[in-house]
C-alpha atoms as a printed R data frame, in Angstrom:
   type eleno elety resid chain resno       x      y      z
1  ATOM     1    CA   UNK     A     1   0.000  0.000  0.000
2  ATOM     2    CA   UNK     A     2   1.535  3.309 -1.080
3  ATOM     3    CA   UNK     A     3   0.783  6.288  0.928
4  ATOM     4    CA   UNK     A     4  -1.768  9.058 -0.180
5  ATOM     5    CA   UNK     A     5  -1.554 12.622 -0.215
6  ATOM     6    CA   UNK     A     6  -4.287 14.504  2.190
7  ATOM     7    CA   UNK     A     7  -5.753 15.727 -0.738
8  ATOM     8    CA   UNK     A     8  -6.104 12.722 -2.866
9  ATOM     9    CA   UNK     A     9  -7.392 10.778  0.620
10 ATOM    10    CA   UNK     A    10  -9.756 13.314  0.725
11 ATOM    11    CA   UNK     A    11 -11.032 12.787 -2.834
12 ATOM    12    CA   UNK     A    12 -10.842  9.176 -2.261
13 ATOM    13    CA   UNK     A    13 -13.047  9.328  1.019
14 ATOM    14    CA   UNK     A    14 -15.676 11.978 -0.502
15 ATOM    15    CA   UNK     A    15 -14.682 14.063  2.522
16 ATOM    16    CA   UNK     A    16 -12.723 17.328  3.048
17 ATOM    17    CA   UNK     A    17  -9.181 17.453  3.989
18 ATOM    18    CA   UNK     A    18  -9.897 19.433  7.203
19 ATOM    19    CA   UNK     A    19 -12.259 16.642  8.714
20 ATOM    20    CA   UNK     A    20  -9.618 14.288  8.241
21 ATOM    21    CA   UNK     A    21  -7.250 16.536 10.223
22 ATOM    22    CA   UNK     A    22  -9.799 17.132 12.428
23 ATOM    23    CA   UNK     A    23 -10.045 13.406 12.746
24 ATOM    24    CA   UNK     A    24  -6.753 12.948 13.480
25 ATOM    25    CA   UNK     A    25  -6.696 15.828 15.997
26 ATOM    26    CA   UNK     A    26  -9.157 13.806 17.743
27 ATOM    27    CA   UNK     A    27  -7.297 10.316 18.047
28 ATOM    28    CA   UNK     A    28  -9.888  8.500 15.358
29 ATOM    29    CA   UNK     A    29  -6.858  8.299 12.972
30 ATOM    30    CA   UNK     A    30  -3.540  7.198 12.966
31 ATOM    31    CA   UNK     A    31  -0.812 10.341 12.865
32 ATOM    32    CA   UNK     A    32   0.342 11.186  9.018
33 ATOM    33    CA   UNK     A    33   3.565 11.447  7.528
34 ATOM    34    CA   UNK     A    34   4.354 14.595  7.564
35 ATOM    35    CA   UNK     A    35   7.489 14.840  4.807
36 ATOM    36    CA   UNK     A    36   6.318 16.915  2.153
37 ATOM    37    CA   UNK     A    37   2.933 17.210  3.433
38 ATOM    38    CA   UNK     A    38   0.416 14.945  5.250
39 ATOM    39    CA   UNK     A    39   0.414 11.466  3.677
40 ATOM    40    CA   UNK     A    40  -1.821  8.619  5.058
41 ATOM    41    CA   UNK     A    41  -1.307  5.123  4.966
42 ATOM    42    CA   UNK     A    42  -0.415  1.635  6.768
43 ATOM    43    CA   UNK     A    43   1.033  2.017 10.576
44 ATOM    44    CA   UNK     A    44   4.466  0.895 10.891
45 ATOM    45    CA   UNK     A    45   4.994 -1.784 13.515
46 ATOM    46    CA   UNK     A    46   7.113 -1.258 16.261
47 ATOM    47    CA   UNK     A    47   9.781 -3.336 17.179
48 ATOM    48    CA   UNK     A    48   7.330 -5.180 20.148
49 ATOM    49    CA   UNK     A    49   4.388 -6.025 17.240
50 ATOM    50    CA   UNK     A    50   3.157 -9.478 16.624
């Protein structure tokens, strides 16, 4: 799984950028990648993950 611009998550999800911030914000999603911008996509698992 690649990860996914805000933007083109957004699109994807027929919602708007700032409720998926605002989701995040809130605990309901993972934290992004924040590189060149907010990216979403899988967790990495930590060292202690089955």
């Amino acid at each position: 799984m690649r990860y996914l611009p805000i933007g083109e998550l957004a699109d994807k999800a027929r919602v708007r950028a700032s409720a998926l911030r605002y989701w995040e914000e809130r605990g309901l999603l993972p934290g992004a990648r924040r590189e060149g911008g907010p990216e979403y996509g899988p967790r990495p698992q930590s060292a202690g993950s089955p």
